[in-house]
N, C-alpha and C positions, 0 to 999 in steps of 0.2 A: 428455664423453659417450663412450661405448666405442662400439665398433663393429663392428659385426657383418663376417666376413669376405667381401671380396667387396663390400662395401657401398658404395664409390664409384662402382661400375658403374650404379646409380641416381640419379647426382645428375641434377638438373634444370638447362637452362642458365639461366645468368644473367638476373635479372629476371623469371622463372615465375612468374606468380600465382594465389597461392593462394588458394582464397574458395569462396563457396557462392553459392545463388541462391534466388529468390522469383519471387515473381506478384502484384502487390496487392490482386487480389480475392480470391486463396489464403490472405491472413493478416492484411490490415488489418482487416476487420472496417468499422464506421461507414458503411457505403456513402454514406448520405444527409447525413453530418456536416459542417456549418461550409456550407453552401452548395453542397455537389455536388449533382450532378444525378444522374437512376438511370443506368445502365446496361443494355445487354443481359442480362447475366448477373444483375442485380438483378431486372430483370423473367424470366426464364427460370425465377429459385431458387423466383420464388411464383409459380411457374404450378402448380397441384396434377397429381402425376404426372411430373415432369419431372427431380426427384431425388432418390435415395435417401435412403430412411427423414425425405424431408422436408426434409433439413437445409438452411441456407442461407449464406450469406456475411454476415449482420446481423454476428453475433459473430466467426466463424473466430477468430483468435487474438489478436483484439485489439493488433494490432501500430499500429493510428492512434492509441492511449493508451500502449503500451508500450517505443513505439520507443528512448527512449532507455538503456533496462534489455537490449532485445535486441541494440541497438550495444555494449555493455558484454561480453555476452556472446562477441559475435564478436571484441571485444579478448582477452579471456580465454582463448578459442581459439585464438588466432596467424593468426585469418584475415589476412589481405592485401586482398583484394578483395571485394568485396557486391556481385551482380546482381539488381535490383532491379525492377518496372515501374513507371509512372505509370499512376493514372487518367485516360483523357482526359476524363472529365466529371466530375472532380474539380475540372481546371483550368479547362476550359468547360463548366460546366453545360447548357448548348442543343449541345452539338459545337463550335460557330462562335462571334464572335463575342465576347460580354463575357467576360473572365477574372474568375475566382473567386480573390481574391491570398489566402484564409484557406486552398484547397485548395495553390495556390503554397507558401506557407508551409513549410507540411506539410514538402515532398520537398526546399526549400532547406533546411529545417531538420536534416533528415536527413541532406543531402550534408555542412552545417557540422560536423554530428557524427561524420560517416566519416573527414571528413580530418582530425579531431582526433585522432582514434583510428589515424590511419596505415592506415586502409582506403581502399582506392580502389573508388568508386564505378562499376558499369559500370550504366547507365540503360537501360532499354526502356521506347521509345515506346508502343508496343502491344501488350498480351499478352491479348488476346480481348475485355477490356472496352469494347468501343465503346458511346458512349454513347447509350442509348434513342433520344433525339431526330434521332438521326439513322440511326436503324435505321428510325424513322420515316416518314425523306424517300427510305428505299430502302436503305439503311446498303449495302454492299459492293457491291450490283447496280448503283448510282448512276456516273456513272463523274464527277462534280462530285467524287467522295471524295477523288481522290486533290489535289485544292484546299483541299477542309479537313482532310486526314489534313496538306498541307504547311503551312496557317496556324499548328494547335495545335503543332508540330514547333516552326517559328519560335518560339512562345511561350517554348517550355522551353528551345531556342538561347540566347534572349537574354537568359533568366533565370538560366541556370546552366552554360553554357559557359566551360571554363577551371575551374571546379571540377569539372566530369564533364571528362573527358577521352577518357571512353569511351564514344558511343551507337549504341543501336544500334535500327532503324528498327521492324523484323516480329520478332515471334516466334510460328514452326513456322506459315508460313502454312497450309502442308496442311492442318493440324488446325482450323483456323479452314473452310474449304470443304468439307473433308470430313466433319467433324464435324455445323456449324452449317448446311451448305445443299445437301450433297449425301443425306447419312443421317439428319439431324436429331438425332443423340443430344448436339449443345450447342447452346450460344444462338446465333443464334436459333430454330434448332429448325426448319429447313427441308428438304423430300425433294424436289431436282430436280434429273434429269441434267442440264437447261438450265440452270439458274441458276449450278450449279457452276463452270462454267468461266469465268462474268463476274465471279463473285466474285474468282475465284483474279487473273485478269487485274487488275481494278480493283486486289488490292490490290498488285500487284508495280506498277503505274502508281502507286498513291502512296508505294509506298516510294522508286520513280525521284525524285518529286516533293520527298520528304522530304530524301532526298541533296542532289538538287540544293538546295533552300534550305541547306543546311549549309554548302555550299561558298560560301555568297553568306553567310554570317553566323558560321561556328563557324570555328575554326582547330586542328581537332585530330581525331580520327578518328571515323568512324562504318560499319558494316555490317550486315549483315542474321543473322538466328539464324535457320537452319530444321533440323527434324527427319529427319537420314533412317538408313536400317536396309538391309545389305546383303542382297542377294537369292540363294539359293542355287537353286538346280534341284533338285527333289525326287529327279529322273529324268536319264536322256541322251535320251530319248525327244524330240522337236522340237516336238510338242505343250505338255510344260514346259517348254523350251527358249524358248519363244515367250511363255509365260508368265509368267518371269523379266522379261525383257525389259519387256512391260508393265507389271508391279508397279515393274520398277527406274526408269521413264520415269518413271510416275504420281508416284511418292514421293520420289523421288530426285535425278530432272532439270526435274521441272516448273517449281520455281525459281530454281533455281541458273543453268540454261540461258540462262532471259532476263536474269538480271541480271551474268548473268560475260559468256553468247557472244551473247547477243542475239536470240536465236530461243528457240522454244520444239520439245521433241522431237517425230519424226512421230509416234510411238506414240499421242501424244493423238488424234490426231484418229481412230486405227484407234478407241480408248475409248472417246470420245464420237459417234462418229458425225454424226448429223445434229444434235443439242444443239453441236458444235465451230465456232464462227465464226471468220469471216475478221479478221483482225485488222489494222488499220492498219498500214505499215510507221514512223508515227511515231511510235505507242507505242513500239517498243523503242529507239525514240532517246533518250524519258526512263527507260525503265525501266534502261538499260544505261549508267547511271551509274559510274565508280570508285568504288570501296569500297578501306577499306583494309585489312577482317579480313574473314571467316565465323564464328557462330559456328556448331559442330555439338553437336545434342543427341543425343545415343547410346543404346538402353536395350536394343537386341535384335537381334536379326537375324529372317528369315525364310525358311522352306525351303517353297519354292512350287512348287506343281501346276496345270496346268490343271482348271479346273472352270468349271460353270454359277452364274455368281455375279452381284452387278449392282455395278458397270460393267464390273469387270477381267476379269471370266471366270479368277479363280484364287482358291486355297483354299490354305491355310498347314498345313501338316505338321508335327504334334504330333512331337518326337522323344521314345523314349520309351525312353534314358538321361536326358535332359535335366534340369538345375534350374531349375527353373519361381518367379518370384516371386508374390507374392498378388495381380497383374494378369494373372497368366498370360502375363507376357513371361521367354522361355528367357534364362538367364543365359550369354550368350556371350560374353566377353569378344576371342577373335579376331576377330571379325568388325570392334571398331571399330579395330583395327590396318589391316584389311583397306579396312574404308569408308575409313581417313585418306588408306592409298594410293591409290585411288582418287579421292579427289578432288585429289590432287597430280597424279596422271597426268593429270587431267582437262582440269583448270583452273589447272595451275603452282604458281607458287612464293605465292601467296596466305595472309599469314600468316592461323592458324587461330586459336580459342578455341574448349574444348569448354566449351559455356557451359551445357548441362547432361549430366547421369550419375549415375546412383543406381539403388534397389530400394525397393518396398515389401514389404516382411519382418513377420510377426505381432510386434507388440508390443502391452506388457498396457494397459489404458486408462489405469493409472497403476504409476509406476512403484514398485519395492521398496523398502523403506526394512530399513537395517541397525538390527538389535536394538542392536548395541552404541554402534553411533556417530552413528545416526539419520540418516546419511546417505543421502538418494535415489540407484537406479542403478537403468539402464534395460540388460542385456547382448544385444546382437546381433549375436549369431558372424559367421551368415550375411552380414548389410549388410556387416561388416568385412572378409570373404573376398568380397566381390564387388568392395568401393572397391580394395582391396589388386591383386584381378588387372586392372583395367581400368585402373590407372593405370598398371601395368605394360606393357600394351599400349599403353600414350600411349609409355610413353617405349620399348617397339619402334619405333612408328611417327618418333620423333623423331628414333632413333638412324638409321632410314632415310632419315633427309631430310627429314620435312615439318615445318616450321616454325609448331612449335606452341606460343602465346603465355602459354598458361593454361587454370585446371583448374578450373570450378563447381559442386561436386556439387550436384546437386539431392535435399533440397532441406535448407535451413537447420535449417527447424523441421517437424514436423506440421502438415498443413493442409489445407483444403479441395476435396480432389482434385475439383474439377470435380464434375460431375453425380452420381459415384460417394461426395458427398458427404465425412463423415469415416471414413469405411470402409477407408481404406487410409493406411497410417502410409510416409512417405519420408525424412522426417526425419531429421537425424544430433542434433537436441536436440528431446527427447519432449517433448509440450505433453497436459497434464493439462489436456482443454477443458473440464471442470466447474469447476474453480478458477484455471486458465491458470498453473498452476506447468512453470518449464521444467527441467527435466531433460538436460543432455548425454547422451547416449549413452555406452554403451563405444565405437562407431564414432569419435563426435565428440572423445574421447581422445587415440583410434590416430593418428584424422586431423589432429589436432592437432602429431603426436609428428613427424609425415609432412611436416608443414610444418615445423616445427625446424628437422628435419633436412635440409630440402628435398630430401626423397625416399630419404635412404639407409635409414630406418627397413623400407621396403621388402625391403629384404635379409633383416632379421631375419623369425623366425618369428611368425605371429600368436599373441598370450597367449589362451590357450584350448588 
């Protein structure tokens, strides 16, 4: 392989892994298959009104029938690693209780296929789909949850510990309370200052809870994945000044705080006001468990004003040089340089994973086919010049110190972006959802060429 000048300035250190990521309500499809039980988001997708143009998770990409064509796949790409979720009422239909060994199956089958393929599996316990029945009995408000968030933990512990090597408890709890039961725009589709903050609590208490069973049954690592985006001050004015500060508490520290230093920041309670409770001082004895990673999801930053808003009293400032994705989050790539240092200042020397990073970019519903050679291609510049600068700010951030494990783009394939339906393509392999033909990308190529090389390909100029 040639090489481009300058091009060892990009190597990655030893042992970097390379991979992508999912969500299993994003692309398995079969919700109700072999014995599972519904879910939140099963019951949320047919509530009429609640997702775009309708669509639902029944099919998404059919990955419960496909799985072992899209393991194939991620050989063929030079993936390294797979971040993946479980259903939890896949495995326990009721939440608690009896296991379902056809939904077991399923995800042991899947790990026996990653480690045949020389992918290493990193497993999420929870990524939204909590399951109906126990949304039921109070789902996130309950604070028993964080007892059966550690039962079904145990289950997958003792099932597949030592072939995962990597778990990890939450993923982005923010978005689970602020989506699901402070705004209502996901499942379960709840509006309340009050309730938010017992969600948020309950579920950092059973990720404590989930740790702790690990350390009594697994012998190999597990941490938590949350979402956060640095905060910039619109102004020097002390009104956004003050601003920032909130938005950076709210999104920023609200997890991290209890589960690294063991308190939670004051800001909350300026936020919530009278909805803020007092909290036992022995939750954060379980919540403030070791961990032995983070992972962080990356996708934007924000440049914040005070304004009349509900909770935060702030308002995010369009910049208008900026490139904007088709979620309308600004393509910033210093900022996650910026967020990594910051959480090394923060919180030490805590090895990292960015366990997600990616764009939704226009792509066609199917992709091109070449006249001469019949070959399908799906080309996108943009996604390619976005993975190209942000991993380049990984390895800023690396070259400064923070020890950083590994790279997830989010996401694998096209998939069921949540409520927004199939309406926005993230994908680095295009998924044709009329016929479920997969497509790599020109992104999923480059990305490919990036892992080879582990990282010097960087150097070179993007083709285009």
């Amino acid at each position: 392989m040639s090489r481009a000048p300058g091009a060892d300035q990009f190597v990655f250190p030893e042992g970097f892994l390379w991979g992508a990521a999912t969500a299993a309500h994003q692309i398995e499809g079969s919700p109700m298959a072999d014995g599972a039980g519904p879910s939140i988001w099963t019951r949320f997708a047919h509530t009429p009104g609640m997702m775009l143009n309708g669509d639902t998770g029944d099919v998404a990409c059919d990955h419960y029938n496909r799985w072992r064509d899209d393991v194939k796949l991620m050989r063929k790409l030079g993936l390294k690693a797979y971040r993946f979720s479980v259903s939890w009422s896949r495995i326990l239909p009721e939440g608690t209780g009896r296991v379902n060994q056809k939904g077991l199956d399923f995800y042991s089958n899947l790990v026996d296929e990653l480690l045949a393929n020389d992918i290493e599996p990193l497993l999420t316990l929870f990524h939204w789909d909590l399951p109906a029945a126990l949304d039921d009995r109070g789902g996130w408000l309950n604070r028993e949850i964080a007892d059966w968030f550690a039962e079904y933990a145990s289950v997958m512990y003792r099932a597949l510990d030592g072939r995962v090597k990597k778990w990890v408890t939450h993923n982005e709890p923010w978005v689970v309370t602020d989506g699901g039961y402070l705004h209502g725009a996901l499942a379960p589709g709840h509006r309340s200052k009050f309730e938010a903050p017992i969600a948020s609590h309950n579920l950092m208490r059973a990720h404590g809870a989930a740790v702790k069973a690990y350390r009594e049954i697994g012998k190999h690592e597990i941490g938590l994945v949350v979402n956060i985006e640095p905060k910039y001050a619109a102004s020097d004015s002390a009104a956004d000044q003050a601003a920032v500060r909130r938005a950076h508490a709210y999104m920023n520290e609200q997890y991290l705080h209890p589960a690294l230093l063991g308190h939670y920041p004051p800001e909350l309670k300026e936020i919530f006001g009278e909805a803020w409770p007092d909290w036992p001082a022995e939750d954060f004895e379980l919540i403030k468990q070791p961990l032995d990673f983070v992972g962080i999801n990356y996708y934007t930053r924000s440049v914040t004003k005070d304004a009349t808003s509900y909770p935060l009293n702030t308002a995010v400032v369009r910049q208008p040089l900026g490139t904007y994705t088709e979620t309308g989050w600004e393509v910033f790539p210093q900022g996650l340089t910026d967020l990594l240092l910051w959480f090394k200042q923060t919180y030490g020397d805590l090895p990292v994973y960015i366990t997600e990073n990616g764009a939704a970019f226009f792509d066609p519903p199917t992709a091109d086919v070449d006249p001469v050679s019949g070959e399908r291609r799906v080309r996108d510049p943009l996604r390619m010049d976005y993975l190209r600068k942000h991993l380049s700010a990984i390895h800023d951030a690396i070259q400064a110190g923070v020890d950083i494990r590994g790279y997830m783009l989010w996401s694998l394939m096209d998939n069921l972006e949540w409520s927004l339906g199939y309406s926005k393509r993230f994908g680095m392999i295009h998924v044709n959802y009329g016929t479920q033909e997969r497509t790599p990308k020109d992104s999923a190529l480059w990305y490919s060429q990036v892992i080879a090389s582990h990282g010097r390909k960087l150097a070179e100029p993007l083709p285009y």
